[in-house]
ROMARLUM-107992 format. One record per residue: y, x, z of N, C-alpha, C in turn; residue in three letters. Coordinates in pm, whole numbers, padded with zeros to 5 digits, always signed. Example, Ala and Ser with C-alpha at 12.3 -4.5 7.8 and 13.67 -1.06 7.14 Angstrom:
BEGIN
-00569+01319+00780-00450+01230+00780-00330+01320+00780Ala -00225+01285+00708-00106+01367+00714+00003+01290+00787Ser 
//
This chain:
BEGIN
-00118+00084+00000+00000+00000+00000+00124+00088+00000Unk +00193+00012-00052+00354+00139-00034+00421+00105+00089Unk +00488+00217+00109+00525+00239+00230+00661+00162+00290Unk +00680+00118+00403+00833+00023+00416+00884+00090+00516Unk +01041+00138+00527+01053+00212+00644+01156+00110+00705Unk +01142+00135+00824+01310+00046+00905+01411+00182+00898Unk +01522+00147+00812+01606+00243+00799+01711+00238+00890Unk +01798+00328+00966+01916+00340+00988+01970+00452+00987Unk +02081+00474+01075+02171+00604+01040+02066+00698+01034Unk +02119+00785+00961+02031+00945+00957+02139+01003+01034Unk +02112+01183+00994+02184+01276+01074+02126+01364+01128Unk +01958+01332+01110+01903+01442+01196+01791+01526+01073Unk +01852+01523+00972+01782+01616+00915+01685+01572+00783Unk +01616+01636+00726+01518+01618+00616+01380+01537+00660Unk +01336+01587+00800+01221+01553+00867+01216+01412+00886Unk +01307+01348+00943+01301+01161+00947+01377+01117+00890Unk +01403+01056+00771+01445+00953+00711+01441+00820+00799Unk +01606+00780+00814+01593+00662+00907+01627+00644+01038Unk +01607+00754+01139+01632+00759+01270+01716+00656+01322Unk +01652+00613+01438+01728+00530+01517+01775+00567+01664Unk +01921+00599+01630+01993+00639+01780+02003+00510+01840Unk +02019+00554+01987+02043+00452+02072+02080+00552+02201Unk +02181+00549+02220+02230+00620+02350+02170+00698+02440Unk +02116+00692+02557+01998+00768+02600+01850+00779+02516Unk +01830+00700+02466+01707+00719+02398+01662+00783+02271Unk +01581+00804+02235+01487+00891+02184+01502+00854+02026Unk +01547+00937+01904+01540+00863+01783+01381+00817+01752Unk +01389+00731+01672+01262+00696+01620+01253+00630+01481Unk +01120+00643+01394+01132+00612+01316+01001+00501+01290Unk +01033+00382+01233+00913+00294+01215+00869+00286+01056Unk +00718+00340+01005+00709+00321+00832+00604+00167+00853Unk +00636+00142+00777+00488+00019+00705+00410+00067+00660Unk +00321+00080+00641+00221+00219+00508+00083+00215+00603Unk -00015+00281+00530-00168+00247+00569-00147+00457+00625Unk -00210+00462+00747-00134+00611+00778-00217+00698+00704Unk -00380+00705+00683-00408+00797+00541-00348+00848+00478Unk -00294+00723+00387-00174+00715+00237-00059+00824+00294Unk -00007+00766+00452+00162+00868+00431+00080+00973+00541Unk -00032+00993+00577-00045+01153+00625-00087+01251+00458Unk -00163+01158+00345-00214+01268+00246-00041+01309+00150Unk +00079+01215+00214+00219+01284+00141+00303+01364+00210Unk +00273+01381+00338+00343+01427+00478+00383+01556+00448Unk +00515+01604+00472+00502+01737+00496+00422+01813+00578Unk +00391+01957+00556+00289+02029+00610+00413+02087+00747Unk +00350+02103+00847+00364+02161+00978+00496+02071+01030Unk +00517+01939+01018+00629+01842+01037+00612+01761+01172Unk +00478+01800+01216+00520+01694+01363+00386+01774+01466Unk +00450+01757+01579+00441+01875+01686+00358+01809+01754Unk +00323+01643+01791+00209+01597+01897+00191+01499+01813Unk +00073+01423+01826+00026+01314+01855-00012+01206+01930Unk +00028+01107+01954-00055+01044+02063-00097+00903+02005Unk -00224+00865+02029-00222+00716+01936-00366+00672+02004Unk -00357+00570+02010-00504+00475+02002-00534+00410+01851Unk -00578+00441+01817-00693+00418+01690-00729+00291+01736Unk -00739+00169+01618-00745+00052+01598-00918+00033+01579Unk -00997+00168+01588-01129+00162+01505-01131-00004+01447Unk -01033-00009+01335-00991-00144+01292-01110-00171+01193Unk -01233-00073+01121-01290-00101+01097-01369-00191+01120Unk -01378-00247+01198-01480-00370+01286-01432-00465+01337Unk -01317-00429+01498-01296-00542+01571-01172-00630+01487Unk -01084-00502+01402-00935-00590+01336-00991-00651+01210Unk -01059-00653+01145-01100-00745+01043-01093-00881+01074Unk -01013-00967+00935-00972-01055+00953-01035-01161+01030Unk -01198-01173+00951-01311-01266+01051-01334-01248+01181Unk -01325-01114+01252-01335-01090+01372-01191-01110+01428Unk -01111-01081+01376-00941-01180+01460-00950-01294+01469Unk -01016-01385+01394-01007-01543+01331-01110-01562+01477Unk -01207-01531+01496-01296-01557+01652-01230-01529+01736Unk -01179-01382+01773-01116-01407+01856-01012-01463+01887Unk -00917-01505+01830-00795-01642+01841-00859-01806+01839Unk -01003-01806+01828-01045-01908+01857-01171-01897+01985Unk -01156-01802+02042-01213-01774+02184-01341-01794+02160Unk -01433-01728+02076-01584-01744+02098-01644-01651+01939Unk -01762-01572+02010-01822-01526+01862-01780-01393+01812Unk -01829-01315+01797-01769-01175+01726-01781-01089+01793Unk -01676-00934+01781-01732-00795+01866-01629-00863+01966Unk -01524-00963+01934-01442-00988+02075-01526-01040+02175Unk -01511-00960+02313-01543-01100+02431-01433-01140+02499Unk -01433-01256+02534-01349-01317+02591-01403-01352+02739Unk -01291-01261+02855-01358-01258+02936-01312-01386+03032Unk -01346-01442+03145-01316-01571+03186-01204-01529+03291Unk -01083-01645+03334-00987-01590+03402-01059-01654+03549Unk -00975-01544+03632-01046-01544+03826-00907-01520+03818Unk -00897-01543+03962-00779-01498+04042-00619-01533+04011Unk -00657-01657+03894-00491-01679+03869-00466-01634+03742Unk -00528-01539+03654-00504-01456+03559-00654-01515+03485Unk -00568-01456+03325-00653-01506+03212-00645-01348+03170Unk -00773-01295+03138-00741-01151+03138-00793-01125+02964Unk -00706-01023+02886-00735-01011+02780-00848-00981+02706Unk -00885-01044+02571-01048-01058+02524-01057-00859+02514Unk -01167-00820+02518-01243-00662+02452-01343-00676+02334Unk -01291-00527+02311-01433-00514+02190-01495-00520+02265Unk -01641-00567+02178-01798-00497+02231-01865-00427+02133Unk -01842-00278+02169-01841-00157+02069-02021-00149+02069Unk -02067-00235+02166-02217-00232+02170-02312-00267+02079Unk -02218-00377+01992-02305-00445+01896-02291-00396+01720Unk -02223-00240+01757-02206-00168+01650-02342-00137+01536Unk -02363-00164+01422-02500-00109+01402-02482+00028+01346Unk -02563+00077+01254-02548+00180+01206-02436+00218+01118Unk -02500+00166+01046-02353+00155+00896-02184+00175+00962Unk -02233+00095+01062-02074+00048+01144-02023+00195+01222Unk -02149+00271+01279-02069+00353+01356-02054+00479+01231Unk -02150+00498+01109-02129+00591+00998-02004+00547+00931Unk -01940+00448+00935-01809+00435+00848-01724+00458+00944Unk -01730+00444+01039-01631+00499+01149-01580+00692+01170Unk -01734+00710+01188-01752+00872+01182-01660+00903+01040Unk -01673+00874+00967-01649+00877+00805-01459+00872+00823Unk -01416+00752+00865-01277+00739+00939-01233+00867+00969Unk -01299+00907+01068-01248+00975+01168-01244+01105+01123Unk -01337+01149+01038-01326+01280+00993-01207+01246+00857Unk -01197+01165+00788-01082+01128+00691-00917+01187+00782Unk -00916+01075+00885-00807+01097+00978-00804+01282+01045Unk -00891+01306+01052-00848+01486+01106-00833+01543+01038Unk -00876+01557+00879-00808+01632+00801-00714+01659+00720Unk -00666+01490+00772-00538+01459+00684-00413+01490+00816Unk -00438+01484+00935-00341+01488+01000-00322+01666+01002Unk -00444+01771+00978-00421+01919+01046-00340+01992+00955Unk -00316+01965+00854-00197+02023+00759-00063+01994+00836Unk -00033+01833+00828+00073+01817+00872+00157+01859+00993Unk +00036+01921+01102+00058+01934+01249+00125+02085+01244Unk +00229+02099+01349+00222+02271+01328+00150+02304+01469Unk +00152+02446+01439+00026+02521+01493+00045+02525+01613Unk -00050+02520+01718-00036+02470+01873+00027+02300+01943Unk +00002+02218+01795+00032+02080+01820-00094+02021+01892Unk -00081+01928+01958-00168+01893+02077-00180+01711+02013Unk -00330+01675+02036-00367+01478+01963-00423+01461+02097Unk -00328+01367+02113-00411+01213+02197-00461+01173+02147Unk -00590+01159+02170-00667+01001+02086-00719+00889+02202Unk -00677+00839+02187-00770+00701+02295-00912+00696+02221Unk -01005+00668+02323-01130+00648+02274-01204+00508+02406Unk -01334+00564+02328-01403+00482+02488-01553+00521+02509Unk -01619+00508+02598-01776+00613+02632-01812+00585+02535Unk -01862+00453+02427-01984+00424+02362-01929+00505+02237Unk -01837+00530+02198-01799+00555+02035-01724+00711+02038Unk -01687+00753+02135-01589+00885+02140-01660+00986+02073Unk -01791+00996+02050-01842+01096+01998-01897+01111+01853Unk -01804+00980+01805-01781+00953+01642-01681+00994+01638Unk -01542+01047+01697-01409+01071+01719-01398+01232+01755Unk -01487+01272+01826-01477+01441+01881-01527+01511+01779Unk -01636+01458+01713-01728+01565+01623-01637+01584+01555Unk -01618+01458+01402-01526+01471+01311-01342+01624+01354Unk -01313+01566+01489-01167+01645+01473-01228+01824+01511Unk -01367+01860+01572-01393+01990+01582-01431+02053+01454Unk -01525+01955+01372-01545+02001+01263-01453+02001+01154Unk -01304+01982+01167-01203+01970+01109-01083+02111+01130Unk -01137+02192+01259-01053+02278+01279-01027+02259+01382Unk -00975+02143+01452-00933+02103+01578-00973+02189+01708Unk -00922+02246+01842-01005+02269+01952-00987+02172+02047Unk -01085+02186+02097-01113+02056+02186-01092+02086+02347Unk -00979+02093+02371-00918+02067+02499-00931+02003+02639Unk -01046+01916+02588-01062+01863+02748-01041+01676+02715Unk -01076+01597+02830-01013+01460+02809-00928+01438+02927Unk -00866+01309+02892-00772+01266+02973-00826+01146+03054Unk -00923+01143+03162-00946+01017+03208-00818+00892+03281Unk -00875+00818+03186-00763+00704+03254-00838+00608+03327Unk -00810+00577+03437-00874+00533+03581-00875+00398+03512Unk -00896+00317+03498-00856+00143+03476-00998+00088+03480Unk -00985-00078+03520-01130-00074+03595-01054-00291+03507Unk -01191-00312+03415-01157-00401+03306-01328-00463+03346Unk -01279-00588+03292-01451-00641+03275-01500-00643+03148Unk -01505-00529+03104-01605-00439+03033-01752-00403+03078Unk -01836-00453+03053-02015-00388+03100-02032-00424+03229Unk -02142-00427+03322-02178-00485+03423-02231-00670+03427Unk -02237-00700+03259-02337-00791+03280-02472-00785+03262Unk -02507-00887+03300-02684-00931+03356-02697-00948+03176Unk -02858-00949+03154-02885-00953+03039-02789-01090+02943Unk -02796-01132+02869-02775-01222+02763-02845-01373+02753Unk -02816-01448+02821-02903-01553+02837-03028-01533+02934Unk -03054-01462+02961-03134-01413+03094-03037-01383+03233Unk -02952-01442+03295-02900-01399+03410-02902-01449+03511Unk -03013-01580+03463-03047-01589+03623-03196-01512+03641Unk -03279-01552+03541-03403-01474+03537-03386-01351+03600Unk -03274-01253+03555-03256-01106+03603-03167-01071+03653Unk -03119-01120+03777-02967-01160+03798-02978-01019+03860Unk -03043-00962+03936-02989-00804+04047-03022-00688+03881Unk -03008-00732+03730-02979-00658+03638-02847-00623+03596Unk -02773-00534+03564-02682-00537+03463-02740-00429+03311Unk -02692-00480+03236-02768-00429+03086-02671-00278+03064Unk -02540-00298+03109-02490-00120+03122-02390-00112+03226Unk -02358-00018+03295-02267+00037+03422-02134-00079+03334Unk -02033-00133+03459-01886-00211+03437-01859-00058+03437Unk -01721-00110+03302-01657+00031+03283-01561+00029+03373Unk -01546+00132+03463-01410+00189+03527-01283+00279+03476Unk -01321+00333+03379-01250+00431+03270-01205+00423+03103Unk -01127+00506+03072-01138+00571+02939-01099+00680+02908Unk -01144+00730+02833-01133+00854+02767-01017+00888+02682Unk -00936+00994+02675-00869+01029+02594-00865+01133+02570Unk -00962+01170+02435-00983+01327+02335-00836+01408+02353Unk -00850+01487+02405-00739+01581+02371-00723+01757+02257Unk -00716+01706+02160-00721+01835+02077-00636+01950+02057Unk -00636+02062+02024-00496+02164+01983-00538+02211+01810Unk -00453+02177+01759-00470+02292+01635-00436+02407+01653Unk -00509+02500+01629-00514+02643+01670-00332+02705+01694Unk -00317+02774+01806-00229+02811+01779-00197+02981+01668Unk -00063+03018+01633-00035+03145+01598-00041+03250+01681Unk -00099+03339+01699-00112+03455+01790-00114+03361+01927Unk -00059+03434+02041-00067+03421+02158+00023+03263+02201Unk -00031+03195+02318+00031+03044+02362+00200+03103+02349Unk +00226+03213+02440+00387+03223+02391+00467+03300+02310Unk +00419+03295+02242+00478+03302+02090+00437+03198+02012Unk +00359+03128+01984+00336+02964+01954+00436+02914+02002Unk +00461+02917+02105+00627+02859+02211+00770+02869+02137Unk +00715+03003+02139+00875+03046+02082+00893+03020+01916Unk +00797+03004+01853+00807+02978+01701+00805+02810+01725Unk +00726+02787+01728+00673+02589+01668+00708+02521+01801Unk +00721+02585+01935+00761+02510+02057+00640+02380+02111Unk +00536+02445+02057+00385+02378+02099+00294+02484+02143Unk +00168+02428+02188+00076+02540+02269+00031+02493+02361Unk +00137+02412+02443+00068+02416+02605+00138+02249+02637Unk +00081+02231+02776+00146+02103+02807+00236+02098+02897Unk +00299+02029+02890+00437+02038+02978+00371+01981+03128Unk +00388+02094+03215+00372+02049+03341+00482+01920+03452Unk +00399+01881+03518+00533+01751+03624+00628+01800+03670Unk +00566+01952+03748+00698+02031+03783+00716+02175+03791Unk +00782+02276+03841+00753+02370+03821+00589+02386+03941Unk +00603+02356+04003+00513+02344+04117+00362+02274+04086Unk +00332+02163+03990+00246+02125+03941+00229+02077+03827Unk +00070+02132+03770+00070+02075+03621+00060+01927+03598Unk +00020+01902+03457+00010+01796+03405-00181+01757+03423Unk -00203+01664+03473-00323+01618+03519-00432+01564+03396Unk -00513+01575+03452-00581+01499+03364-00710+01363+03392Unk -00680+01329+03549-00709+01155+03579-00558+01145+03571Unk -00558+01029+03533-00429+00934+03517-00468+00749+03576Unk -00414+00701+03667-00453+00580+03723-00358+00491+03615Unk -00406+00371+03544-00299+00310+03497-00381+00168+03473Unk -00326+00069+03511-00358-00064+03482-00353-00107+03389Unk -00424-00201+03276-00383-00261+03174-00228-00325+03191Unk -00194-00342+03053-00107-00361+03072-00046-00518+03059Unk +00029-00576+03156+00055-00708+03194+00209-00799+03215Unk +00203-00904+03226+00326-00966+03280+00450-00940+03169Unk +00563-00851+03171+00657-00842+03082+00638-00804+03012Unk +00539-00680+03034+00521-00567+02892+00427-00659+02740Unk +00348-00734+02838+00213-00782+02735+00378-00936+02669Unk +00423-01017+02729+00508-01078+02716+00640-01016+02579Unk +00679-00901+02574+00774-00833+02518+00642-00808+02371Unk +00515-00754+02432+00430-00698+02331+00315-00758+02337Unk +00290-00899+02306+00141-00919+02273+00023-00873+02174Unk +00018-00771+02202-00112-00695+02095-00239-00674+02221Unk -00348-00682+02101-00467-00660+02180-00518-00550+02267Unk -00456-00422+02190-00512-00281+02259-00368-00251+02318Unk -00295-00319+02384-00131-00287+02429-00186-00203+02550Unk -00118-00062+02510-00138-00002+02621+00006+00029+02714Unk -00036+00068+02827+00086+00026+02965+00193+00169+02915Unk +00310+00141+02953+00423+00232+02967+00383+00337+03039Unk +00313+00295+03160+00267+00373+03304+00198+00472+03266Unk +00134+00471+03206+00037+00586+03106+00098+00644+02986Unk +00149+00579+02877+00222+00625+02749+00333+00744+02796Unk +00420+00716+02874+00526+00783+02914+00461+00886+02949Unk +00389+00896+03028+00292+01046+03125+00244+01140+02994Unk +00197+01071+02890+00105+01152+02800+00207+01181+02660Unk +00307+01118+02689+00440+01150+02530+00474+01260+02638Unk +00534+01278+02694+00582+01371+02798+00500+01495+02802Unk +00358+01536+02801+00271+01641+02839+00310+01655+02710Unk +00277+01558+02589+00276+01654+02481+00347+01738+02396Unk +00510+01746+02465+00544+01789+02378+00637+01935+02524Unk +00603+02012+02507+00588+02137+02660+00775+02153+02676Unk +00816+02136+02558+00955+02231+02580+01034+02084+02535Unk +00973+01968+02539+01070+01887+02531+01121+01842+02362Unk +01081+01880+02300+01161+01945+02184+01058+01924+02031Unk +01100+01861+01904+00941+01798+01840+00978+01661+01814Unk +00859+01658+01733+00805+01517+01647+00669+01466+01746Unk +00720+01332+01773+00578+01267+01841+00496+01182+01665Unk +00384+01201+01708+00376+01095+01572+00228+00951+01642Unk +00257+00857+01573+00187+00765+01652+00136+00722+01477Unk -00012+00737+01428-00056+00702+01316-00056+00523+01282Unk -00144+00452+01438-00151+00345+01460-00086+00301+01591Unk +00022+00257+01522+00102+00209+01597+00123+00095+01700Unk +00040-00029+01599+00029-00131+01691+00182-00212+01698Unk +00154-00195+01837+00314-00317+01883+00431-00210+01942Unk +00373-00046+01919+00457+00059+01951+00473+00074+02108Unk +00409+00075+02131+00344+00119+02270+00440+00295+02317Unk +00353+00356+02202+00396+00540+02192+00529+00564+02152Unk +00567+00510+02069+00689+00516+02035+00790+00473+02138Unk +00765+00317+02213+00861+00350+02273+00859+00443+02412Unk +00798+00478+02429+00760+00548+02548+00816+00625+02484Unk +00776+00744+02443+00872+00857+02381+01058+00856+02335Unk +01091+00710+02289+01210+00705+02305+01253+00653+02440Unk +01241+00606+02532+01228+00606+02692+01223+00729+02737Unk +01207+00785+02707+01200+01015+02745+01262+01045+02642Unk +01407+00962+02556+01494+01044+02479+01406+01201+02366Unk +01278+01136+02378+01200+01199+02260+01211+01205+02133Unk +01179+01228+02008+01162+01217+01887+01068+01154+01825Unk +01039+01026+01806+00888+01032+01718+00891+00896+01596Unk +00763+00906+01542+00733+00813+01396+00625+00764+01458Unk +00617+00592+01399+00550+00504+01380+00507+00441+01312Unk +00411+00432+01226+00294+00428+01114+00194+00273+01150Unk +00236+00181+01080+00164+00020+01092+00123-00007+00978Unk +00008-00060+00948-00049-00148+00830+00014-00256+00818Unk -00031-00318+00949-00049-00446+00962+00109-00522+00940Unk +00090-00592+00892+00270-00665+00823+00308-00706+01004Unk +00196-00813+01064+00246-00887+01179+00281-00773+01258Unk +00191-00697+01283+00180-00577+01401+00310-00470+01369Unk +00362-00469+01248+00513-00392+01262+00598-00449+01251Unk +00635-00612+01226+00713-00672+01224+00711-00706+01421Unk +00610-00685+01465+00612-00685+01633+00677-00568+01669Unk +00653-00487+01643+00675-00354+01698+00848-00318+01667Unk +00865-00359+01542+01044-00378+01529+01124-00447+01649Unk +01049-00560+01709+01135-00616+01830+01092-00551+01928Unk +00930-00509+01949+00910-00487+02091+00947-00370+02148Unk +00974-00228+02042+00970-00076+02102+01104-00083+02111Unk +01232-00105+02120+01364-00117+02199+01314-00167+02337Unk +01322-00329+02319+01277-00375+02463+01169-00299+02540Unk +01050-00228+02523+00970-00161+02611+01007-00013+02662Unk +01099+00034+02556+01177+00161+02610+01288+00097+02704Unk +01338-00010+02714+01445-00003+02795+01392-00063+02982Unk +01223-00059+03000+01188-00111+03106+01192-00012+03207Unk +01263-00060+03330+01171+00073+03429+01043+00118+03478Unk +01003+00205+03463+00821+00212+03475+00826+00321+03613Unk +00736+00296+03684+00680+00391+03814+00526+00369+03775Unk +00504+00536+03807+00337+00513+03809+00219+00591+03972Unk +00158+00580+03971+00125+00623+04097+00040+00770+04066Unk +00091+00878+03996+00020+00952+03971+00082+01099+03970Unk +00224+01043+04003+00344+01154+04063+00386+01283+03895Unk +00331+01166+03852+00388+01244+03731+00476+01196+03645Unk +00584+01257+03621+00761+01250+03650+00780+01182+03481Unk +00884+01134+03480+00929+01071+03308+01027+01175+03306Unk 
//
């Protein structure tokens, strides 16, 4: 598809076409475009981090599987039942993946790492959101791409994901659950190799390392963060909306000296983006989806302008 950008003032150069100032905050840029298409035109060594959750839209975003889940029954969505006052948002079930499904994914994913490692400069650091059952369709592809593999980012969050009794058997096997309730997720953290030594990578491309909370302590890697709820999901109704409380922590590590291109491939309802312009950052936002960037045009102002505290003492 061709690409649609939200244009405004420029001023900052050849690198973003478009930038959007806004007083304390962070320029940013939003394209329309399928991110493949504008990573295989991208300039080479043009953006310094990544951070993104991957839509693995192969499966759950297909149109038939949206069409179930907006009608609450049927598909990889589950729709989980509301307790406590709260109607809590439907999940994949990455369980009922078959083969084909997780080989076109793998297939994805190695597409996506080799199109992004040109563009990255050297000692640029990828978030990827993942999750236990599928992350290792996501790690292979970016090592065998060049990528080094850094470590993950556990994010504490505790969802009703897994911990049911069989499938129509639950009273028959009720002291069963068919896999552990998830308490976590994963987030791949990669480096493209740096140039000679971490500081001189620093001093050339101003990537390498992660920006620590303070001088006194680094940047962690459990992160506690709740789905995300109430105003934020309200401002941003998307399915994989992830919390400020977390986004802000991980735009922040990635870019060490402050200084850089964030790039968010799948954007969503701009989750990354605005977090990064909320930390007066730099970054681009990359949507297919017509609805999902015509969301993200209203929602990433309003979600950069929220106050966020997180309990993990790691600083915005």
């Amino acid at each position: 598809m061709q690409s649609r950008r939200l244009r405004t003032n420029t001023g900052n150069g050849a690198l973003l076409t478009g930038l959007r100032e806004a007083a304390r905050f962070g320029a940013h840029e939003l394209v329309h475009a399928d991110a493949l298409d504008w990573l295989a035109t991208a300039r080479s060594n043009s953006i310094h981090a990544v951070v993104t959750d991957p839509p693995y839209g192969l499966v759950e975003y297909r149109p038939a599987e949206l069409a179930k889940r907006k009608n609450g029954h049927g598909g990889v969505w589950r729709i989980p039942p509301s307790f406590d006052g709260h109607q809590r948002s439907p999940l994949p079930r990455f369980t009922v993946l078959r083969e084909p499904d997780r080989a076109q994914l793998r297939d994805f994913f190695r597409q996506l790492a080799a199109r992004l490692f040109p563009v990255l400069v050297p000692g640029a650091h990828v978030f990827i959101a993942t999750n236990p059952l599928v992350s290792y369709l996501v790690y292979e592809p970016f090592i065998a791409a060049g990528f080094e593999k850094r470590g993950e980012i556990i994010r504490v969050v505790h969802t009703l994901r897994g911990g049911d009794r069989p499938k129509n058997a639950h009273e028959e096997f009720d002291e069963i659950s068919v896999m552990p309730k998830s308490c976590w997720e994963p987030w791949g953290l990669f480096r493209k190799p740096c140039q000679g030594r971490v500081q001189d990578n620093l001093r050339k491309w101003k990537t390498g390392g992660l920006r620590r909370i303070s001088p006194d302590e680094p940047f962690k890697d459990l992160l506690h963060a709740a789905p995300a709820r109430g105003v934020e999901r309200a401002i941003a109704p998307h399915p994989s909306l992830k919390p400020q409380s977390l986004m802000r922590q991980l735009v922040r590590a990635a870019l060490p000296l402050g200084d850089g291109v964030i790039l968010d491939p799948f954007m969503g309802s701009g989750s990354t983006i605005a977090a990064a312009s909320a930390l007066g950052l730099r970054s681009v936002g990359i949507e297919k989806s017509d609805e999902y960037f015509r969301l993200a045009q209203q929602a990433v102002p309003r979600l950069a302008e929220l106050i966020v505290k997180d309990r993990n003492g790691q600083g915005e």
